[in-house]
N, C-alpha and C positions, 0 to 999 in steps of 0.2 A: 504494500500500500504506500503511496505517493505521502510523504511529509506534505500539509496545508503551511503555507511560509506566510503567507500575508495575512492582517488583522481581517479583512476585506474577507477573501480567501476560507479561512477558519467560519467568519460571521453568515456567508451564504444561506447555509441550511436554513438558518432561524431569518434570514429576508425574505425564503422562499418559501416558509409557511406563513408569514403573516399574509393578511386581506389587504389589498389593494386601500390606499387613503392617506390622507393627514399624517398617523405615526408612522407607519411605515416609512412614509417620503422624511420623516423628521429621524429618521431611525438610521435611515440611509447616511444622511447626510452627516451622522456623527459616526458610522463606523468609516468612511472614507475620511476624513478630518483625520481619526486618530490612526488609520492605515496608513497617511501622511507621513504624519508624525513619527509614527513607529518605523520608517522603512528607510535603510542608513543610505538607498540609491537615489533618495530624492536631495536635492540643493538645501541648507539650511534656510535660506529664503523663506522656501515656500513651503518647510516644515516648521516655521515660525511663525507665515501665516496659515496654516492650518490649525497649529494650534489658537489661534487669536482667535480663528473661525467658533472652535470647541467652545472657549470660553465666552462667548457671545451667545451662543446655541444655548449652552445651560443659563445665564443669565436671563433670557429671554424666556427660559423653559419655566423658571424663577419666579416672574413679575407674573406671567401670564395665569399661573397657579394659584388663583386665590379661596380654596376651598377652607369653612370654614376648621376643616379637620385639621389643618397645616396650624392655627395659632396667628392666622394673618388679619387684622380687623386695624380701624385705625382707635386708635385710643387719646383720646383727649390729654391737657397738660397736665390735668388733675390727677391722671391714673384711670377713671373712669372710662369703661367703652363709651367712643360716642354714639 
C-alpha cells in the first residue's frame, strides 16, 4: 500500500463523504491552507500566506458563531446581561 504524503492526500476520504454545501467548501478550504503549510516543496511565501489564510478562516469561523451555548452574549459595564 502507497504511503498518503500530503495533508490534502490523507484528508480525501472524509471530503468524499461529506454532502455537497457550505462546510464542506469551508472544510476544503482549511485542509488545502494547512496542506500548504505542511508541505517543505512549497516557497515560504506562500506557506506564510497560507497560513494567514488559516488564521482568518478560524477567526471568521469565531465571530460568525454566536450560539448561545458558546458563552457569547454582550454584557453591559455593570456585569449584567444586556
Amino acid at each position: 500500500m502507497a504511503t498518503q504524503e500530503t495533508f490534502l492526500e490523507r484528508m480525501q476520504p472524509v471530503l468524499d463523504a461529506m454532502p455537497e454545501g457550505p462546510d464542506k467548501e469551508k472544510l476544503l478550504a482549511l485542509i488545502e491552507s494547512q496542506d500548504t503549510v505542511e508541505r517543505p516543496d512549497v516557497p515560504p511565501k506562500d506557506r506564510a500566506r497560507a497560513l494567514r489564510r488559516l488564521t482568518q478562516i478560524d477567526s471568521t469561523t469565531n465571530t460568525n458563531d454566536r450560539t448561545p451555548s458558546h458563552g457569547r452574549g454582550r454584557v453591559s459595564t455593570q456585569g449584567r446581561p444586556a
